[in-house]
PDB file with one MODEL, atoms N, CA, C and O in Angstrom:
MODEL        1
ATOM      1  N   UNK A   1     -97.498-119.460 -10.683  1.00  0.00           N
ATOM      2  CA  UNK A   1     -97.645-118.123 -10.165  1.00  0.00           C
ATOM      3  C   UNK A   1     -98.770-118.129  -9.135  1.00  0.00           C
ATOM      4  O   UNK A   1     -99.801-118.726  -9.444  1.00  0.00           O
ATOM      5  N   UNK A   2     -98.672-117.415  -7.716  1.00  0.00           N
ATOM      6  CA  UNK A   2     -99.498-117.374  -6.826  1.00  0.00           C
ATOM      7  C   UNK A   2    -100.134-116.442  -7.106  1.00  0.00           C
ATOM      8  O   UNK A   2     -99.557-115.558  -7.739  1.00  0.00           O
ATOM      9  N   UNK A   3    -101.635-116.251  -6.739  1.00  0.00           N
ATOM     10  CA  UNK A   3    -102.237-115.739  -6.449  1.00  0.00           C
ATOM     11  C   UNK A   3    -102.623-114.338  -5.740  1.00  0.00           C
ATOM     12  O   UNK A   3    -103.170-113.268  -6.009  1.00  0.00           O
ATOM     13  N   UNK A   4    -102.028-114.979  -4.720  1.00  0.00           N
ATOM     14  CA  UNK A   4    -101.612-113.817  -3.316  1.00  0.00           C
ATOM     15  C   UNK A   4    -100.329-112.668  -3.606  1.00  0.00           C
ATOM     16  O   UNK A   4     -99.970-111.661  -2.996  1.00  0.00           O
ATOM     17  N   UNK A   5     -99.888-113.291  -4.730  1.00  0.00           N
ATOM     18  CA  UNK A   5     -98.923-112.094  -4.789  1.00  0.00           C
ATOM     19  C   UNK A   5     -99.632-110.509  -5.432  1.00  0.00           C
ATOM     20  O   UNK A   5    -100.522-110.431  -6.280  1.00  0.00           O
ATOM     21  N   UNK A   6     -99.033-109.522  -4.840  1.00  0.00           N
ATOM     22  CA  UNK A   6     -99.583-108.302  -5.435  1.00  0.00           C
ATOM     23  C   UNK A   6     -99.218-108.070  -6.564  1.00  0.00           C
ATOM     24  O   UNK A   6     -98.112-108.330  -7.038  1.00  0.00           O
ATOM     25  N   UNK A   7    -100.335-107.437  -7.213  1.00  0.00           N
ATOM     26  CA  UNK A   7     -99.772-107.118  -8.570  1.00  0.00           C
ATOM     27  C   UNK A   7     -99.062-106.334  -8.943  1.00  0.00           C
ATOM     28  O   UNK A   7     -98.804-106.145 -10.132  1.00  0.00           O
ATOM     29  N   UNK A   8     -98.476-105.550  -7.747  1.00  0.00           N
ATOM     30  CA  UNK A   8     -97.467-104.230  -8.371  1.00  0.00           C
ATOM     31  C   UNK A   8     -96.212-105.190  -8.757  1.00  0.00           C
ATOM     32  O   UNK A   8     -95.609-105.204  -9.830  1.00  0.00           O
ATOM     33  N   UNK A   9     -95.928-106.147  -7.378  1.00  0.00           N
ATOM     34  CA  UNK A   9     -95.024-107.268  -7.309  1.00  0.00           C
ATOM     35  C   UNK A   9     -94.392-107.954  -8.645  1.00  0.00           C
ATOM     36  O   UNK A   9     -93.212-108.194  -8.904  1.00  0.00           O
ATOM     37  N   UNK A  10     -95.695-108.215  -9.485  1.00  0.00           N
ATOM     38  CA  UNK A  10     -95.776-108.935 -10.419  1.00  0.00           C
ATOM     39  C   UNK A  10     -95.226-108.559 -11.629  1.00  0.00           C
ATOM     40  O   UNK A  10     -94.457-109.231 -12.317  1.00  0.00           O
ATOM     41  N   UNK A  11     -95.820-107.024 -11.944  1.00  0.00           N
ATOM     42  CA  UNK A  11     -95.516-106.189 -12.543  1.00  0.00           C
ATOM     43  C   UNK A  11     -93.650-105.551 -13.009  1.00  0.00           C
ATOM     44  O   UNK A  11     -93.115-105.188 -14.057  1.00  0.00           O
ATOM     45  N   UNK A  12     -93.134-105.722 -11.375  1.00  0.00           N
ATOM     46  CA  UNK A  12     -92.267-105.268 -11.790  1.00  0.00           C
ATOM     47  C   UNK A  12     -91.497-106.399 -11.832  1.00  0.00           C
ATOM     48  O   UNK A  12     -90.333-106.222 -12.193  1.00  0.00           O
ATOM     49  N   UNK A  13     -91.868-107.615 -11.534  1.00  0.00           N
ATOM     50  CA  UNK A  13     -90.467-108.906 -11.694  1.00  0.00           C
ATOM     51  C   UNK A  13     -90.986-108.787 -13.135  1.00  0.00           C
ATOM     52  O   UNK A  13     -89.910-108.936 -13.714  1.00  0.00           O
ATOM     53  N   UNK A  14     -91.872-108.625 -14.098  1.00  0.00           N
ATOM     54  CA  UNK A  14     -92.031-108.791 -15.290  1.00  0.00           C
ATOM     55  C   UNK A  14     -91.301-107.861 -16.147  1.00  0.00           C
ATOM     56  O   UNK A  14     -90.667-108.111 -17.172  1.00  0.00           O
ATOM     57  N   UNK A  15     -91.571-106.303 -15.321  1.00  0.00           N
ATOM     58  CA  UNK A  15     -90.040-105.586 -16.060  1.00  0.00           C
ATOM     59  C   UNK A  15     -88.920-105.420 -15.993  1.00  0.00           C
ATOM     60  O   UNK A  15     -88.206-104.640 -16.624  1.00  0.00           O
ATOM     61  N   UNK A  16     -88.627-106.293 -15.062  1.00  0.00           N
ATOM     62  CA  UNK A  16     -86.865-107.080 -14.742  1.00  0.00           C
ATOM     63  C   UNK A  16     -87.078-108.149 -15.834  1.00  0.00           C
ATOM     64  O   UNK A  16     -86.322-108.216 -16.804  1.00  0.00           O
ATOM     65  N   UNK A  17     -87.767-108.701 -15.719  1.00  0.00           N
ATOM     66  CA  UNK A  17     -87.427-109.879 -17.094  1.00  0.00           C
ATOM     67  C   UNK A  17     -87.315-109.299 -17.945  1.00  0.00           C
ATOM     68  O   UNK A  17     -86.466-109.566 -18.796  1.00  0.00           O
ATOM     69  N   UNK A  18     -88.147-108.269 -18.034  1.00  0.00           N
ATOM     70  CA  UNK A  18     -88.304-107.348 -20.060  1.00  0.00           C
ATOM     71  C   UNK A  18     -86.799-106.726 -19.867  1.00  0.00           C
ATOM     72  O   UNK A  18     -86.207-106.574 -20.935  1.00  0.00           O
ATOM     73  N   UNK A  19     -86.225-106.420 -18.931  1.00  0.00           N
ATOM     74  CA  UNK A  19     -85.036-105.401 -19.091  1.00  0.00           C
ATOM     75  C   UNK A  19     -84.144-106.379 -19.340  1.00  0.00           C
ATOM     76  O   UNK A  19     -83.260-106.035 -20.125  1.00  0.00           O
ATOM     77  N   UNK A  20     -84.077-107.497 -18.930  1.00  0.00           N
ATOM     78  CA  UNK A  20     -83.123-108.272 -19.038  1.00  0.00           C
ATOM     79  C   UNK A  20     -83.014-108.836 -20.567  1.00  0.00           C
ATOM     80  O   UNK A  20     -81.978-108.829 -21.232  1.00  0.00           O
ATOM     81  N   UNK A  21     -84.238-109.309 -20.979  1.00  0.00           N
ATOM     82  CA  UNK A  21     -84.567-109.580 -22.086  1.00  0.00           C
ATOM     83  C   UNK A  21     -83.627-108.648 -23.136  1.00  0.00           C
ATOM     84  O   UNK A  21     -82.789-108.985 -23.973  1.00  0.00           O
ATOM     85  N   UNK A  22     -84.155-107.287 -22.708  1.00  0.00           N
ATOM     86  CA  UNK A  22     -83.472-105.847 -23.908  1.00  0.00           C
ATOM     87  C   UNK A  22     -82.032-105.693 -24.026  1.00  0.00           C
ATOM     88  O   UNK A  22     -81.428-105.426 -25.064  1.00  0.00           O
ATOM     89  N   UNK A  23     -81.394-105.938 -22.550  1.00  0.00           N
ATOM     90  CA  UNK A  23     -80.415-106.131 -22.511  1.00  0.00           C
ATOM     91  C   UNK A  23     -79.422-107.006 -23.161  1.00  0.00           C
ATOM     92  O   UNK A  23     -78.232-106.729 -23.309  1.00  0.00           O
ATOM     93  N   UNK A  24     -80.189-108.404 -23.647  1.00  0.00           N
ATOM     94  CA  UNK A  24     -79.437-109.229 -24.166  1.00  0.00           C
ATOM     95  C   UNK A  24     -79.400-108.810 -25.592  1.00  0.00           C
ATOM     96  O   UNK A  24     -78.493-108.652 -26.410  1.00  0.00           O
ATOM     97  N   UNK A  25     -80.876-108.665 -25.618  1.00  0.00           N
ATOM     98  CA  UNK A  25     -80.701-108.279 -27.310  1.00  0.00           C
ATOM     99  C   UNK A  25     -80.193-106.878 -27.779  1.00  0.00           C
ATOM    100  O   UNK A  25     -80.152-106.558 -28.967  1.00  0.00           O
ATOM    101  N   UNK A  26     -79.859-106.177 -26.884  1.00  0.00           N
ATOM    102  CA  UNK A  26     -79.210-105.130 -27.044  1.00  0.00           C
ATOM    103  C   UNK A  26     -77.487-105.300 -27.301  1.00  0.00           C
ATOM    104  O   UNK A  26     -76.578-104.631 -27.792  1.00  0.00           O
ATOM    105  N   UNK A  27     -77.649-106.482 -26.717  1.00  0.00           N
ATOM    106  CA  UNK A  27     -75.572-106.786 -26.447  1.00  0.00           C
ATOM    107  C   UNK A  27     -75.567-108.048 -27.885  1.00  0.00           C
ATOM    108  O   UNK A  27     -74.496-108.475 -28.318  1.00  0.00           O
ATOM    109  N   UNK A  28     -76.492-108.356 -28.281  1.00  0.00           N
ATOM    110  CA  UNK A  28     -76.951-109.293 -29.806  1.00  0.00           C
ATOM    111  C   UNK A  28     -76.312-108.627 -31.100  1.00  0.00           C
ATOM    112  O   UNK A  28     -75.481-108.971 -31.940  1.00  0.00           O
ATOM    113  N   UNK A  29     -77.374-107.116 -30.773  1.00  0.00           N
ATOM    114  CA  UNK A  29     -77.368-106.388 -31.697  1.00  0.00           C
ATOM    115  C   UNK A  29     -76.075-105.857 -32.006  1.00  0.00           C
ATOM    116  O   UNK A  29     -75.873-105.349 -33.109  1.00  0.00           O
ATOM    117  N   UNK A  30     -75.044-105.938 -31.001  1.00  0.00           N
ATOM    118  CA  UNK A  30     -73.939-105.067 -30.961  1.00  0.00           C
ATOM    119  C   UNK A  30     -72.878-106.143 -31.372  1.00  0.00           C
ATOM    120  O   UNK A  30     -71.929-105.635 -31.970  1.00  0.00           O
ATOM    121  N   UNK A  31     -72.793-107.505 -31.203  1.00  0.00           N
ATOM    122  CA  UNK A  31     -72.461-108.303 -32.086  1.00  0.00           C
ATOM    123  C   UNK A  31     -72.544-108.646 -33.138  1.00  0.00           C
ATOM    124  O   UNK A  31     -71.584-109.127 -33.738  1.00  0.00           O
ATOM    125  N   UNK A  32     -74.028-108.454 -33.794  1.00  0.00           N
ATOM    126  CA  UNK A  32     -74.436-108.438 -35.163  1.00  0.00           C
ATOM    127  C   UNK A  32     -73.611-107.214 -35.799  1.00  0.00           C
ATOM    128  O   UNK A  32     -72.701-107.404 -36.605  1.00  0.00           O
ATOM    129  N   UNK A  33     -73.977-106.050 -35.400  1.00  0.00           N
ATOM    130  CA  UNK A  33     -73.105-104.772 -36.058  1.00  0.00           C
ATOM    131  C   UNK A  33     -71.539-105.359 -35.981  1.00  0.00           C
ATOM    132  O   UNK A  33     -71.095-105.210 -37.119  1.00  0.00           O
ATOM    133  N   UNK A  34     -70.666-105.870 -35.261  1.00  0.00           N
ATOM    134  CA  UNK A  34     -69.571-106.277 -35.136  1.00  0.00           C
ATOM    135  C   UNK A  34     -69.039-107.200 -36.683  1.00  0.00           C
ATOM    136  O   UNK A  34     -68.154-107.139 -37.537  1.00  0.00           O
ATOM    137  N   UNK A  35     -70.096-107.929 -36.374  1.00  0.00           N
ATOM    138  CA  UNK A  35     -69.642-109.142 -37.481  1.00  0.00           C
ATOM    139  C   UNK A  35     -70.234-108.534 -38.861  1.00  0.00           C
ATOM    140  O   UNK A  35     -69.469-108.630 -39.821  1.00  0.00           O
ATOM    141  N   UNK A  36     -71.367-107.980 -39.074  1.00  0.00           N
ATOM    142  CA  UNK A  36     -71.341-106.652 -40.564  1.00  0.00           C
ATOM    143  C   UNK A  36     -70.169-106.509 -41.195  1.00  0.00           C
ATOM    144  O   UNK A  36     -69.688-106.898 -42.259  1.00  0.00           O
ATOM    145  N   UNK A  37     -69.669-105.561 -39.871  1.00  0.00           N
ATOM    146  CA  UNK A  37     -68.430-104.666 -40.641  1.00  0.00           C
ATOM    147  C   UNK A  37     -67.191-105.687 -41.035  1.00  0.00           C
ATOM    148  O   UNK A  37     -66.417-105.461 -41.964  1.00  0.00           O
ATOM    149  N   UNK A  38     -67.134-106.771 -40.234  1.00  0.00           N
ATOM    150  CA  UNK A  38     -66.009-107.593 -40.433  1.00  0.00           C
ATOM    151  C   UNK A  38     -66.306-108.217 -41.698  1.00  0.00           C
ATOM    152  O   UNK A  38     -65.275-108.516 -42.300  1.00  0.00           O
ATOM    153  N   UNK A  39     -67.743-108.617 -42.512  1.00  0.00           N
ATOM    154  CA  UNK A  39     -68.043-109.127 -43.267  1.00  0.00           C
ATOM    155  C   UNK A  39     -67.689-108.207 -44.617  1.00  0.00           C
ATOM    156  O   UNK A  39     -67.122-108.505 -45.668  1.00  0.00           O
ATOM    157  N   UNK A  40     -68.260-106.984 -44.138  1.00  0.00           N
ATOM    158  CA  UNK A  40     -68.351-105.996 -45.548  1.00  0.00           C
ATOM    159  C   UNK A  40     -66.223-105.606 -45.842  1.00  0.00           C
ATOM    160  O   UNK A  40     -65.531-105.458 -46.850  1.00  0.00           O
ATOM    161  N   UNK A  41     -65.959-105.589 -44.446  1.00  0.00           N
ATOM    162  CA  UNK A  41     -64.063-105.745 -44.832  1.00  0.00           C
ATOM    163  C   UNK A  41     -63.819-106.696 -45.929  1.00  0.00           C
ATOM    164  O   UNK A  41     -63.307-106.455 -47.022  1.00  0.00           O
ATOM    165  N   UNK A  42     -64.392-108.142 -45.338  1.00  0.00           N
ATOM    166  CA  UNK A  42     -63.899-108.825 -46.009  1.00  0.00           C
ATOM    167  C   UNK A  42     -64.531-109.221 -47.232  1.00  0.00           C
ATOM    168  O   UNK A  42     -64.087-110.152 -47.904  1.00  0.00           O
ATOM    169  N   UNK A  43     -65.662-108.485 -47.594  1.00  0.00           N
ATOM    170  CA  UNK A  43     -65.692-108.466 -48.964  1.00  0.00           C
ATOM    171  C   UNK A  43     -65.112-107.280 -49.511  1.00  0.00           C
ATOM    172  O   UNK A  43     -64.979-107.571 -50.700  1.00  0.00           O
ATOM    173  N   UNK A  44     -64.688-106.118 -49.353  1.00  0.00           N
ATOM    174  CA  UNK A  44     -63.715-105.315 -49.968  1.00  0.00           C
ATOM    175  C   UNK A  44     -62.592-106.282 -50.400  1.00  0.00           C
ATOM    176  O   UNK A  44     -62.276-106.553 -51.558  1.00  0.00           O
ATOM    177  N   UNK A  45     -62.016-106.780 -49.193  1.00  0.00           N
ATOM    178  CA  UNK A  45     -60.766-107.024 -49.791  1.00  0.00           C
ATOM    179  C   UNK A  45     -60.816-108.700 -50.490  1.00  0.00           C
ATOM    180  O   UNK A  45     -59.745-109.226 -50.790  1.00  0.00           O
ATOM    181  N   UNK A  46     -62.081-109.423 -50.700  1.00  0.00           N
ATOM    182  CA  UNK A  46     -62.054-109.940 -51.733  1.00  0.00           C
ATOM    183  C   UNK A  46     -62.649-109.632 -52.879  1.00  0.00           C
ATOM    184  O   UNK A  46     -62.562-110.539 -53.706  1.00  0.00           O
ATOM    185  N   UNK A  47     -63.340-108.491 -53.306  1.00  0.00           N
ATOM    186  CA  UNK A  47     -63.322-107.919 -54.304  1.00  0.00           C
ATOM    187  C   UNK A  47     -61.860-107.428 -54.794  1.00  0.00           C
ATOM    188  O   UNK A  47     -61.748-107.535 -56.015  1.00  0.00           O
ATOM    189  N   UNK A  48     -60.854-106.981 -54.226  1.00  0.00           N
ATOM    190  CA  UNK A  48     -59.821-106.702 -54.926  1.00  0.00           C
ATOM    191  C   UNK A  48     -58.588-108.044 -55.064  1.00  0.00           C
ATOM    192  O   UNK A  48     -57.461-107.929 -55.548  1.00  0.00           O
ATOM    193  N   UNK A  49     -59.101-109.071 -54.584  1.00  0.00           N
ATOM    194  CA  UNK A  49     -58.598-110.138 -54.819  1.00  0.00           C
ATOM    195  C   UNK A  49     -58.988-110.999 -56.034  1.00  0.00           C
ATOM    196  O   UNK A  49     -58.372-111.750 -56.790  1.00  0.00           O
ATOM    197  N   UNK A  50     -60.438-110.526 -55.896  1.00  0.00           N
ATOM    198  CA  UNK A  50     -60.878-111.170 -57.383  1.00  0.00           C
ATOM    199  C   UNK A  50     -60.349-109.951 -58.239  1.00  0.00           C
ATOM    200  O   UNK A  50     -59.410-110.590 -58.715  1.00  0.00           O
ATOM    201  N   UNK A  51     -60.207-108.707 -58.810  1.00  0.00           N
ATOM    202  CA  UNK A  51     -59.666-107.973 -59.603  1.00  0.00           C
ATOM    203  C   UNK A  51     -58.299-108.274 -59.859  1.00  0.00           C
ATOM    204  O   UNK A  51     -57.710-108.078 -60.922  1.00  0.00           O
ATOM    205  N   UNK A  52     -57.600-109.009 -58.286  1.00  0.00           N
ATOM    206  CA  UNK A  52     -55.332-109.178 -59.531  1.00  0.00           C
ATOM    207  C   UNK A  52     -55.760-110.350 -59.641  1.00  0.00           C
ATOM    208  O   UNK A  52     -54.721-110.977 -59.848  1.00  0.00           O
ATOM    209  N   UNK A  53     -56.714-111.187 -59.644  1.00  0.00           N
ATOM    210  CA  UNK A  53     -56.994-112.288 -59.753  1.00  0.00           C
ATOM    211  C   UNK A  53     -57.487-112.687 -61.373  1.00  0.00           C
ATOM    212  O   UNK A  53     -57.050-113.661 -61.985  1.00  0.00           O
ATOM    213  N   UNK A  54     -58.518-111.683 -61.923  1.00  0.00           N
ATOM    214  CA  UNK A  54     -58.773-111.488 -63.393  1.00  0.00           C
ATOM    215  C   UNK A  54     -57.763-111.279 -64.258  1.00  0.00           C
ATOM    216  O   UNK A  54     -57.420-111.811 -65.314  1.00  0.00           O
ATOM    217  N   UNK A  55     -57.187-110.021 -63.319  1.00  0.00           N
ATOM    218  CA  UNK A  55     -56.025-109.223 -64.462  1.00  0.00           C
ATOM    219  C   UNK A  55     -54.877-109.984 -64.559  1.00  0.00           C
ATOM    220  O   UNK A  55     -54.096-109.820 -65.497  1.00  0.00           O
ATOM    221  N   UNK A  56     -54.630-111.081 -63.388  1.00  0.00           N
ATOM    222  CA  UNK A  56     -53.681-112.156 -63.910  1.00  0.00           C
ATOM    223  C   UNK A  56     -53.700-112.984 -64.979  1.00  0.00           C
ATOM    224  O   UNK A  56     -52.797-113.209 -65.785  1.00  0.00           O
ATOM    225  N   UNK A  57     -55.383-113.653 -64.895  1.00  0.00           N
ATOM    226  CA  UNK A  57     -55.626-114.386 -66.230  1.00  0.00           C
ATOM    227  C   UNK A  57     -55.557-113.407 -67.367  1.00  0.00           C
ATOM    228  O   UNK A  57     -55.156-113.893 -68.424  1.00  0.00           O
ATOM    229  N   UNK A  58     -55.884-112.037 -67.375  1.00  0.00           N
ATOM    230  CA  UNK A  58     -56.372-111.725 -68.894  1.00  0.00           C
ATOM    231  C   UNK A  58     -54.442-111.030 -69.273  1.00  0.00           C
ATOM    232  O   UNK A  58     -54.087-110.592 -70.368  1.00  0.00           O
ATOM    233  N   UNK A  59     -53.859-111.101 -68.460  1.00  0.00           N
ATOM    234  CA  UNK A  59     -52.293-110.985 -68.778  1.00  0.00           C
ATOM    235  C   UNK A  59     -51.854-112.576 -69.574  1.00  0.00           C
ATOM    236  O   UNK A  59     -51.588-112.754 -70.762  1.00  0.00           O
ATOM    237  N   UNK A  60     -51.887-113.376 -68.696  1.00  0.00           N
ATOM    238  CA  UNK A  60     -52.270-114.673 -68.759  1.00  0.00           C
ATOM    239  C   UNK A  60     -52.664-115.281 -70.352  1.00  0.00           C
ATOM    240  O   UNK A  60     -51.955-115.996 -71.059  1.00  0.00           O
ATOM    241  N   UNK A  61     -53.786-114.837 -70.594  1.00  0.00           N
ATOM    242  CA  UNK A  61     -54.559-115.191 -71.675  1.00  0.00           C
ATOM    243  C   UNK A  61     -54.193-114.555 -73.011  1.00  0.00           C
ATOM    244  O   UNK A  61     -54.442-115.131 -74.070  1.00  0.00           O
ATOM    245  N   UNK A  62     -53.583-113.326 -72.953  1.00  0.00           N
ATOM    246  CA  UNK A  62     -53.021-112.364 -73.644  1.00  0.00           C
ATOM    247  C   UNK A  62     -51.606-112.901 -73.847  1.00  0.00           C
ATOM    248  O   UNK A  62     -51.019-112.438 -74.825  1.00  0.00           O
ATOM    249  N   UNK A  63     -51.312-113.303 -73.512  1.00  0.00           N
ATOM    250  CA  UNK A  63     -49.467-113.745 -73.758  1.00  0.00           C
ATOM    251  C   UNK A  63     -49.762-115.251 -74.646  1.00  0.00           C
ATOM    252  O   UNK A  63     -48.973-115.519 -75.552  1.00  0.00           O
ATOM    253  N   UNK A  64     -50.900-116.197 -74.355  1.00  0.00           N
ATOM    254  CA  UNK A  64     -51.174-117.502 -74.872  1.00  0.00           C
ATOM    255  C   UNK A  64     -52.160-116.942 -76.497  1.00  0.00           C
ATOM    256  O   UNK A  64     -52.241-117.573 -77.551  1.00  0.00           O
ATOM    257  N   UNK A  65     -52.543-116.109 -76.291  1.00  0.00           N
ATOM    258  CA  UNK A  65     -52.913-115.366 -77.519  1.00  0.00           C
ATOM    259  C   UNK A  65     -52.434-115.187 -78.765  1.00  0.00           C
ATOM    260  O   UNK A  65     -52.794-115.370 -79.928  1.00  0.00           O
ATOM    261  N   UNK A  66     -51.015-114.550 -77.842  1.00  0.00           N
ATOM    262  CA  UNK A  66     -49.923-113.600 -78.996  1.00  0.00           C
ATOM    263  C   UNK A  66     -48.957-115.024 -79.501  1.00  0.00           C
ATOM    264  O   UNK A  66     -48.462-115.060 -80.627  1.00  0.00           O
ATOM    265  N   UNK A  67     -48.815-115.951 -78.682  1.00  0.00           N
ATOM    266  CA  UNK A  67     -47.995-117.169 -79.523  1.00  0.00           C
ATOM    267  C   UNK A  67     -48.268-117.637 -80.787  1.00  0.00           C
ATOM    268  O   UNK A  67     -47.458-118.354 -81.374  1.00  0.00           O
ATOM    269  N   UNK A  68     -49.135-117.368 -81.186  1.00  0.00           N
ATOM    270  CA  UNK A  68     -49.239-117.483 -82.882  1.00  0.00           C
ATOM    271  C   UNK A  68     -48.418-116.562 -83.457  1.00  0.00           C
ATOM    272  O   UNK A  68     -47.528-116.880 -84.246  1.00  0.00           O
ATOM    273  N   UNK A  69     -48.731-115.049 -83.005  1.00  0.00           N
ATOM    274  CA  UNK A  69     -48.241-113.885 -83.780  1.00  0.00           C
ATOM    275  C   UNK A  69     -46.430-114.186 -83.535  1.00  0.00           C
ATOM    276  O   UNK A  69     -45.586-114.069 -84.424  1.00  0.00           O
ATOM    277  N   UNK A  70     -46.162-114.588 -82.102  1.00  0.00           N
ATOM    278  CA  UNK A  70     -44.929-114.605 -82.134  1.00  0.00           C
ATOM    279  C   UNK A  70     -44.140-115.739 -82.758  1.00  0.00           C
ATOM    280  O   UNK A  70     -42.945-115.592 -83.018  1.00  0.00           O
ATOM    281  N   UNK A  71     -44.727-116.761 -82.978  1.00  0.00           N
ATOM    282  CA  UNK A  71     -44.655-117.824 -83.934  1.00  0.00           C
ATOM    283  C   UNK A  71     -44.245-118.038 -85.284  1.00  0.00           C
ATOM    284  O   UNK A  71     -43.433-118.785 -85.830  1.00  0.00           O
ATOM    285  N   UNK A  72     -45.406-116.772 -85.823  1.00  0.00           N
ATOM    286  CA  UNK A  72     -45.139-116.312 -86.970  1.00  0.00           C
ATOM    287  C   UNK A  72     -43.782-115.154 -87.473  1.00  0.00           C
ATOM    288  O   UNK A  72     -42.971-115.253 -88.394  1.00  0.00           O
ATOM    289  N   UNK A  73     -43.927-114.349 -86.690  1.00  0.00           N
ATOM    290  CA  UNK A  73     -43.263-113.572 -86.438  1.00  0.00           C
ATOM    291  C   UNK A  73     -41.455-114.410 -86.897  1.00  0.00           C
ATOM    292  O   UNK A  73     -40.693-114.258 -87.852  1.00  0.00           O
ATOM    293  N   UNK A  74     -41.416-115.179 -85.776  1.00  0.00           N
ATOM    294  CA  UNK A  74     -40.277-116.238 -85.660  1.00  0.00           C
ATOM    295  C   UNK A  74     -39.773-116.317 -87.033  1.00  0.00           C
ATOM    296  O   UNK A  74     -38.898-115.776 -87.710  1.00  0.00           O
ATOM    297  N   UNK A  75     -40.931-117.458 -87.205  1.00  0.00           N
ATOM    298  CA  UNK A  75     -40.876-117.725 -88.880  1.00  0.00           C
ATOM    299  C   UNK A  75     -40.103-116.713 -89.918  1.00  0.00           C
ATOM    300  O   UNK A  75     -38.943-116.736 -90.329  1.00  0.00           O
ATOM    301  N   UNK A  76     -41.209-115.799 -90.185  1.00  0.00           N
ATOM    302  CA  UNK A  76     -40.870-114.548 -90.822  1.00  0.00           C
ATOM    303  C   UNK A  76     -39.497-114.262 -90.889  1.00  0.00           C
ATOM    304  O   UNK A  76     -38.832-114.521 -91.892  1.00  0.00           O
ATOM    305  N   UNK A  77     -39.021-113.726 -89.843  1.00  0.00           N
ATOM    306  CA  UNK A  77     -37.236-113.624 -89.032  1.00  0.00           C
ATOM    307  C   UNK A  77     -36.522-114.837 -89.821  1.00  0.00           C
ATOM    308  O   UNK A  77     -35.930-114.580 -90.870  1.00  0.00           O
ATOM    309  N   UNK A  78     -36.571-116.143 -89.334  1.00  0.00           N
ATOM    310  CA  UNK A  78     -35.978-117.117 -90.362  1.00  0.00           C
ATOM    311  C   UNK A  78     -35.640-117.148 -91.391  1.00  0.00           C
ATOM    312  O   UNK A  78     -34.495-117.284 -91.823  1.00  0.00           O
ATOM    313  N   UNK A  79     -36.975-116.978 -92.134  1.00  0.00           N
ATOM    314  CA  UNK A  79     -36.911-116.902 -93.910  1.00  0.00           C
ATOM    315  C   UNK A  79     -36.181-115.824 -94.285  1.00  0.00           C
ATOM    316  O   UNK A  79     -35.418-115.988 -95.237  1.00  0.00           O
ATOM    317  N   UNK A  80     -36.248-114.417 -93.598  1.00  0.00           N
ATOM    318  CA  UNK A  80     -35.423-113.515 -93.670  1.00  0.00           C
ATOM    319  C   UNK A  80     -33.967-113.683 -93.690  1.00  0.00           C
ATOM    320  O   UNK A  80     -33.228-113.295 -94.595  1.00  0.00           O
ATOM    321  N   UNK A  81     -33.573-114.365 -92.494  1.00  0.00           N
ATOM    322  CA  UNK A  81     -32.503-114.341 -92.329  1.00  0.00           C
ATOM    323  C   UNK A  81     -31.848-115.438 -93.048  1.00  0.00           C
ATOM    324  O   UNK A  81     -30.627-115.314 -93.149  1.00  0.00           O
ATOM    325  N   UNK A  82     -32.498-116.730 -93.695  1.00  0.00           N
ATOM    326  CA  UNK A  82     -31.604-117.435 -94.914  1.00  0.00           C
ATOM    327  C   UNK A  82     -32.051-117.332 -96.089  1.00  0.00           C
ATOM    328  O   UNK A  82     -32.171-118.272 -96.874  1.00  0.00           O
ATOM    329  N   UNK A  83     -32.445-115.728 -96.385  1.00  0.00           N
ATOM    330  CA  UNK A  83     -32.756-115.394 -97.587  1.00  0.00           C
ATOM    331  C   UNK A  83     -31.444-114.247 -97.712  1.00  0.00           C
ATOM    332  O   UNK A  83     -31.283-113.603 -98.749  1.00  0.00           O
TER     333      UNK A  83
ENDMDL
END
């Protein structure tokens, strides 16, 4: 930086840099907000992916459950029926 330059000079190439500066991070910020919302979407809709995702297993788990009862059940029916 010279010397000889005036300082009004100076001054304002410095608030062309600052504007430029704001500018970017202004067009940053508006990407950041962009990718948020795309984030918080996509955790909605994997929160409801993990929910048919549970309720599959506990359907799932519930049917591997009842095979005893229906087992028995079976049984029961059998003896019944060659009695």
């Amino acid at each position: 930086m010279s010397t000889s330059q005036n300082p009004s000079a100076i001054k304002d190439r410095h608030y062309a840099q600052l504007a430029g500066r704001l500018s970017a991070l202004s067009q940053n910020v508006i990407d950041l907000h962009g990718h948020v919302e795309l984030a918080a979407e996509h955790s909605q809709k994997t929160r409801v992916l993990a929910a048919n995702q549970a309720s599959l297993f506990m359907a799932a788990n519930a049917q591997e459950l009842d095979v005893p009862n229906r087992n028995a059940q079976e049984f029961q029916d059998d003896v019944t029926v060659r009695q």
